[in-house]
Structure formats: structure tokens, C-alpha cells
C-alpha positions as CSV (number, residue, x, y, z in Angstrom):
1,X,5.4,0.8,48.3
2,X,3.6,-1.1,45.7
3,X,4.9,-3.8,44.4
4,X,4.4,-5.1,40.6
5,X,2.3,-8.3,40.2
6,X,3.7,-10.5,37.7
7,X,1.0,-11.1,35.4
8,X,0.1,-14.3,33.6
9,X,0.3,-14.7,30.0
10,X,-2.8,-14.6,28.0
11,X,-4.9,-17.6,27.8
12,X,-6.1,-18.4,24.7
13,X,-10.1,-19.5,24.4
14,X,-10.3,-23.2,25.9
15,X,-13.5,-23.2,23.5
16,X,-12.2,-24.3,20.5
17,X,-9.6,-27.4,20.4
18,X,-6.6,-26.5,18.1
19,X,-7.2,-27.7,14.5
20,X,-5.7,-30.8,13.6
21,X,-5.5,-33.3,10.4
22,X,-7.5,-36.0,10.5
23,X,-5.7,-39.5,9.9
24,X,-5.7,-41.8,6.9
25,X,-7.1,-44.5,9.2
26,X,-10.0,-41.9,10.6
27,X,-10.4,-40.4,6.8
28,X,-11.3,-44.6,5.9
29,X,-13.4,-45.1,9.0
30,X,-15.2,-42.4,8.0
31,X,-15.8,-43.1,4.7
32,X,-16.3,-46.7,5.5
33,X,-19.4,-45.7,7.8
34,X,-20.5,-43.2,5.2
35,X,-20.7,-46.1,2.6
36,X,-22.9,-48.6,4.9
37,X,-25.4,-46.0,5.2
38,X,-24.4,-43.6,8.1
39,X,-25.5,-40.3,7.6
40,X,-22.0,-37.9,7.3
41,X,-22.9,-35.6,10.3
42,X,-23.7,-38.9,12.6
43,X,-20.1,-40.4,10.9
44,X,-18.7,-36.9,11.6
45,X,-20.1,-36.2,15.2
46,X,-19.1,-39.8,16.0
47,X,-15.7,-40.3,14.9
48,X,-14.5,-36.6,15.8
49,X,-14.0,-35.4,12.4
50,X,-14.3,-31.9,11.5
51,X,-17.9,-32.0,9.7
52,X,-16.1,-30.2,6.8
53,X,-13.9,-33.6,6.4
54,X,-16.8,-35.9,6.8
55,X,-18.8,-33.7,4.1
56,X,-15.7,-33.6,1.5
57,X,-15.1,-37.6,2.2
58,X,-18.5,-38.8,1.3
59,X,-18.7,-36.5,-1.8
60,X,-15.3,-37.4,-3.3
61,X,-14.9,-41.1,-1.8
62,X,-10.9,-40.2,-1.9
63,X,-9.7,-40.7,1.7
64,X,-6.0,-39.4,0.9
65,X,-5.8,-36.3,2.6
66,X,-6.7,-32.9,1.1
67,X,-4.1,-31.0,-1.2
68,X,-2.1,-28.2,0.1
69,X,0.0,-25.4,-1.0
70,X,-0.7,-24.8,-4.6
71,X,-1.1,-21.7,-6.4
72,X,-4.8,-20.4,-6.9
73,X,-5.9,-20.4,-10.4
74,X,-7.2,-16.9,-10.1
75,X,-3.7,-15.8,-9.2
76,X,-1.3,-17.3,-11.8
77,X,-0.4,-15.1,-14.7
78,X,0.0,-16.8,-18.0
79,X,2.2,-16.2,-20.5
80,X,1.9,-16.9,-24.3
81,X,5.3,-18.8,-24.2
82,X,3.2,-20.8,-21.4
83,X,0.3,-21.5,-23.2
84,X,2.9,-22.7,-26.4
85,X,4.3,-25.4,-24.8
């Protein structure tokens, strides 16, 4: 008779790290290296910050982290009692 093999759970893809936030001391090391003249892909490439991050840091120059959670604007109705007070 046959038996069963147990089979092993999926793996996921070993590709791609899990996403993670960066910190406020990488978000300032990056900006920091940004403002002495780095280019923002080098920063990024070199600090292991998503090149998203190291994009939205050395536009904005804010290194507290990105907001999260709020409503879109597209998607929040408005009332006229709203837009009286």
C-alpha cells in the first residue's frame, strides 16, 4: 500500500524581503546624505532604503515617517451641514 507523504507548506518567494518601515534614524541618514550632495538612488541603494523612501525624503525634507490610515479625498462624502461649520 501507498502511503501519504506529508507535504510541506508552501514557500513563499525568497526573492523579495518582506516590506518593512524604515527608521527615524535611517529616514535622517538618508536625508542627511541627500543634503551633502549624494544622489537619492546612491543614498537609497546604500543605506537599504526602499528607493520610494529615499525619493519621497529628498523631495519633502520631512524625515517623520509617512502618514497612514486616513480617508481618501475622492471617497469622503460631504454634507452641506459639513461644509457650514
Amino acid at each position: 500500500l501507498a502511503t501519504a507523504i506529508p507535504r510541506a507548506p508552501p514557500r513563499l518567494s525568497s526573492s523579495t524581503p518582506p516590506r518593512r518601515v524604515a527608521t527615524e534614524e535611517e529616514r535622517q541618514r538618508v536625508l542627511d546624505a541627500y543634503e551633502a550632495g549624494d544622489d537619492w538612488l546612491t543614498v537609497a541603494r546604500y543605506y537599504n532604503v526602499s528607493r520610494a523612501a529615499a525619493y519621497r525624503l529628498s523631495k519633502s525634507g520631512d524625515p517623520s515617517p509617512p502618514p497612514r490610515g486616513r480617508a481618501r479625498a475622492n471617497c469622503v462624502k460631504c454634507t452641506n451641514e459639513m461644509v457650514a461649520a
